[in-house]
N, C-alpha and C positions, 0 to 999 in steps of 0.2 A: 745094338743097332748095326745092319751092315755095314760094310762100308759100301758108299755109290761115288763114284769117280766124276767130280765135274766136266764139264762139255773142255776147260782145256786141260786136262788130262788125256778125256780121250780122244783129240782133236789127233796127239801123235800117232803115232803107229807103233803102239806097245802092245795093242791087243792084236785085233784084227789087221792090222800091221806087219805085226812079226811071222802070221800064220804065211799073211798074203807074200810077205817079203823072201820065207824062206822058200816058198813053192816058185815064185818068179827067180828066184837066182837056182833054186835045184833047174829048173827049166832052159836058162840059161846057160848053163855050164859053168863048170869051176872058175872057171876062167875069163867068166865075162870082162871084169874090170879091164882086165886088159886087153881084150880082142873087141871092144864094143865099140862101135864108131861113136862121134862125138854129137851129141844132140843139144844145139842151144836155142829155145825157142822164144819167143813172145806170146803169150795168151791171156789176149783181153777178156775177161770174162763179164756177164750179164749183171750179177748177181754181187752184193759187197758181203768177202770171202768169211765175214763170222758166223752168215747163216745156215742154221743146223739144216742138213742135209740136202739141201738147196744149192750149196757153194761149197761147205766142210769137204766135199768131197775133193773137190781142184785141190784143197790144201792136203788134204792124207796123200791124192793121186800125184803130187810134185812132188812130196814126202818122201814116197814109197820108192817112185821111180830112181831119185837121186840115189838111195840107200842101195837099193837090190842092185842097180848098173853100175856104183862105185864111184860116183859122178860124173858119168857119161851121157845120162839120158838127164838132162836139166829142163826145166817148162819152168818157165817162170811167169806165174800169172801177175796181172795187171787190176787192180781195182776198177768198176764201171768209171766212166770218164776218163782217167790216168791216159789211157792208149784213143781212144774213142767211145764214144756212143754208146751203151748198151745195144739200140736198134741195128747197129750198122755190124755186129758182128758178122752175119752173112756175107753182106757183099766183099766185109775186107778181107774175110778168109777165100772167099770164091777170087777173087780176084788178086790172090797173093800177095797182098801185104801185109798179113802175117801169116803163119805158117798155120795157126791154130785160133780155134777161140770156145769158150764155156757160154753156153746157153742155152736156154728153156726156148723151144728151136715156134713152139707157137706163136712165137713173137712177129714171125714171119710170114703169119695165116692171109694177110693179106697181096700178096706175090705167087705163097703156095698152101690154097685153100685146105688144103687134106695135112700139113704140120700137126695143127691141135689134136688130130686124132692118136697123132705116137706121144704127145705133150703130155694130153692128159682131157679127157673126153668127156663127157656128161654123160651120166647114167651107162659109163662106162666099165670096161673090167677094173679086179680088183688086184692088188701090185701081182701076187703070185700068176697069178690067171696071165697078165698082161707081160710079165716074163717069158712066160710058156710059150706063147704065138711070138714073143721077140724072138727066140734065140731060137726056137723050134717051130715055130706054126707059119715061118715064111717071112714075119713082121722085120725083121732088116732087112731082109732081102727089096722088101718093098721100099725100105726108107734110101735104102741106098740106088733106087730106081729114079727116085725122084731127084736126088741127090747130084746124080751123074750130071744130070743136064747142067748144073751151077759149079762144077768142077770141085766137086768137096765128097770127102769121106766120113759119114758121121759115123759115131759111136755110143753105144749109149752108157752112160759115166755116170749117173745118178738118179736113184728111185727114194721118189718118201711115199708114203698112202694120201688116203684124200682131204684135201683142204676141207678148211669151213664154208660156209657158202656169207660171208661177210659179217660186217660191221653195219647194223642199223639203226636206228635213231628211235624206233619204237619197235616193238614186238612184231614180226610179218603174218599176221592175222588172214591174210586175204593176197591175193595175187594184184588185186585192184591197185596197192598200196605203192607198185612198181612204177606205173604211168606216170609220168614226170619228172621222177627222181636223176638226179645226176649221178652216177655211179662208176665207178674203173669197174670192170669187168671184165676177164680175161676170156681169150679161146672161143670154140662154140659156143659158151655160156653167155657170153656178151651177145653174141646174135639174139641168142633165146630173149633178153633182156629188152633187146629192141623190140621185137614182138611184143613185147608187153608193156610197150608205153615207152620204155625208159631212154636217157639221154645217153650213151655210153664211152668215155673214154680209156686210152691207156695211159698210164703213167708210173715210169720206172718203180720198185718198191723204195727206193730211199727218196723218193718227195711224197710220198702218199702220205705222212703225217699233216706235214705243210702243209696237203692241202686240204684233209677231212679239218685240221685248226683252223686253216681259213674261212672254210667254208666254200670253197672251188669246188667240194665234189659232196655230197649230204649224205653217200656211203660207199662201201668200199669191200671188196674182197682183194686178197691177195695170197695168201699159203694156209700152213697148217697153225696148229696155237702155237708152238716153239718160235718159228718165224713171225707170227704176229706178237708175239709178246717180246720179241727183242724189237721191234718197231715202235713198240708203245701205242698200242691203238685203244688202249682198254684205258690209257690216263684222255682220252676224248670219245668212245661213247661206251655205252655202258649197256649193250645188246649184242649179243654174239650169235649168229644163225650158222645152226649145223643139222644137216650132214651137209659136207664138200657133195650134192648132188649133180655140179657142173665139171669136177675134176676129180675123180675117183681115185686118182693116180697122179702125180708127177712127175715127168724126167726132166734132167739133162744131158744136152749133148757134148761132146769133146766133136766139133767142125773141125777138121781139118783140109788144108787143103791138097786138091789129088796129086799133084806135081811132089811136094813135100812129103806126103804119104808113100807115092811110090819110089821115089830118091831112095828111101829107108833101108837098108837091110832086110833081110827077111827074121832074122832075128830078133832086129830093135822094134818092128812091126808086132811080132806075137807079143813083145815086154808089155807096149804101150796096150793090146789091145787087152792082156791080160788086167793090166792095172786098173782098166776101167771097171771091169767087170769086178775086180777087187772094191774099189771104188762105191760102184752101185751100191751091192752089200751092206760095205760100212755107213753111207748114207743112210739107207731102209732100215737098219736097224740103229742108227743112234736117232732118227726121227721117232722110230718109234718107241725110246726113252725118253723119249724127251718131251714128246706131245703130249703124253699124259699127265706129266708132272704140268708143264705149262696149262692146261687145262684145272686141272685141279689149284690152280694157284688162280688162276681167273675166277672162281665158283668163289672160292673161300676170302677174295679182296669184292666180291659183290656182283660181277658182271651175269649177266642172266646168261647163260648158255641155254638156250631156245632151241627145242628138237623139232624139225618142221613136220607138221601134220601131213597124215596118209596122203589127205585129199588134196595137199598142196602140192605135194611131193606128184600125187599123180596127175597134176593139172601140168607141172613141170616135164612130167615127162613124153605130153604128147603135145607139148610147142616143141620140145626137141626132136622128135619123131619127125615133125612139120620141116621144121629146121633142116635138118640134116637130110631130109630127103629134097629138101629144095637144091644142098649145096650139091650132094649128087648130080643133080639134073645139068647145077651149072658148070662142075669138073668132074673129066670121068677119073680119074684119079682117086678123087675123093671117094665114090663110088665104089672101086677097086676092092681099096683099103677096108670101107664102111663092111663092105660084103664080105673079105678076108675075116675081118674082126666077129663080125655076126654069127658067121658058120662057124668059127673056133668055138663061140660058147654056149654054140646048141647042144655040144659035145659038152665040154668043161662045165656047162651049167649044169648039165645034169649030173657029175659029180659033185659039184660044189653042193647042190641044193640037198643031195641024198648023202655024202659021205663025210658030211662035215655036222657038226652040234649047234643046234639052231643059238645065233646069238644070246636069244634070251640065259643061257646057259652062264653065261659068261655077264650076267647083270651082279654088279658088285654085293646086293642084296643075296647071290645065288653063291656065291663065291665060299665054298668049307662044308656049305650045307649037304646033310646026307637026304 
């Protein structure tokens, strides 16, 4: 049997670590250690730091930094709560009291409607795709448009692919089955959700056990299976709905604030912005170790993993259509964005659709055969 390295094995930066570590200090110069100005920050982040690809990254990204600058470049993040809030990461990095903070930036969809779209979108692109328009198709450029006005420089520091679309109490047979339900719901997708009856609130991942047990919320989305199975949702319901149809994608951000940001060297600036990107990476690919294993351990302890029908799937995706042309109307931002992202993948869809091996290819059943 091979060997597979547990998640704390490869939490350090022995792998994907040492690749990223020696290209940040080749980059840096010989000399960094001692020519590097001194970097001591506080970074509260969203997210409590064992979840796979969600948070693992702030830990590789403190990691990496400390090692490759010689301990010059220190971030020392903060557990949610420890500093503040999960919610308030925004205002406290915009408004300088702390230098930095880790968060899934959708959090903020309500202040700035067009977030969810870089977060992670409904019947949105897929990670690679959504890379593409990041760092090439204009998509920073846009985020740090919005950005400027709240006096913050984002970055984008971590990718996993797309969530499940919740935790249900019975089989989702019907769209009918929405109307009433109390549900957490994230991003656009919560919008969508109100349209269709449902009650929807937000609430941090670490109470979201507390409260599907209580019974404060009858069900619940919140990441992919790796992050739902260290929550333990599957010891309280025993119905798992996929595909992630509302978040195809998710990032996080490394907020910084622009005061802090521009203080930096020009230097210490390329380190941090490389590490993220180091960063991203390492998240995207240990999620996508790790969610399949978490998946297949779900199937095999009993949980139905429930694949949503065409006709659901397409009834979903013209309340989103509905949706999102409504928030357009209400922010041109949103707008902006929605129209950036579209025209990318009149392009990019039509390679995807034509240069890539239709799924079915890739059905475990297909997998050796000739």
């Amino acid at each position: 049997m091979p060997f597979i390295p547990t998640l704390a094995t490869r939490i350090r930066p022995v792998t994907l670590g040492v690749a990223a570590a020696a290209l940040l200090a080749g980059t840096a110069g010989v000399s960094t250690a001692n020519a590097q100005e001194s970097v001591r920050w506080q970074v509260p982040i969203a997210f409590p730091s064992h979840l796979v690809g969600l948070s693992t990254p702030v830990r590789y990204l403190s990691e990496t930094l400390d090692e490759v600058s010689g301990g010059n470049i220190n971030l020392r993040y903060y557990e949610p709560g420890e500093l503040i809030p999960p919610f308030e990461i925004l205002d406290a990095v915009s408004e300088g009291r702390y230098p930095a903070g880790f968060t899934w930036v959708g959090y903020d969809q309500g202040s700035i409607p067009s977030l969810p779209l870089f977060a992670g979108a409904p019947f949105g692109m897929e990670p690679p795709a959504y890379l593409a328009w990041h760092y090439f198709g204009g998509g920073a450029e846009l985020l740090e448009e919005i950005y400027a006005e709240y006096n913050v420089k984002p970055l984008l520091c971590s990718m996993i692919g797309p969530e499940a679309a919740g935790w249900f109490a019975e089989p989702l047979e019907s769209l009918d089955q929405i109307d009433g339900l109390r549900i957490r719901f994230a991003g656009i997708g919560g919008r969508v959700m109100e349209n269709l009856g449902a009650s929807v609130t937000m609430i941090p991942g670490g109470e979201l056990y507390q409260a599907m047990e209580r019974g404060t919320i009858d069900a619940t989305e919140f990441s992919a299976p790796a992050v739902d199975r260290i929550l333990g949702m599957q010891e309280i319901v025993q119905n798992y709905v996929l595909p992630g149809w509302h978040q195809t994608f998710t990032t996080a951000h490394l907020l910084i604030n622009q005061e802090s940001w521009d203080a930096l060297e020009p230097q210490t600036r390329a380190t941090i912005d490389m590490g993220c990107r180091a960063a991203t990476l390492f998240g995207y690919s240990e999620s996508e170790m790790e969610n399949p294993k978490a998946l297949r351990d779900f199937e095999e302890e009993g949980v139905n993993a429930q694949v949503l029908s065409d006709e659901i799937l397409g009834e979903l995706r013209r309340v989103t259509n509905e949706v999102q042309a409504e928030i357009a109307a209400e922010d041109e931002m949103f707008g902006r964005v929605l129209e950036s992202q579209q025209a990318f993948m009149k392009v990019h869809g039509n390679w995807h659709v034509k240069g890539h091996l239709p799924r079915s290819y890739y059905a475990p059943e297909e997998i050796g055969q000739q």
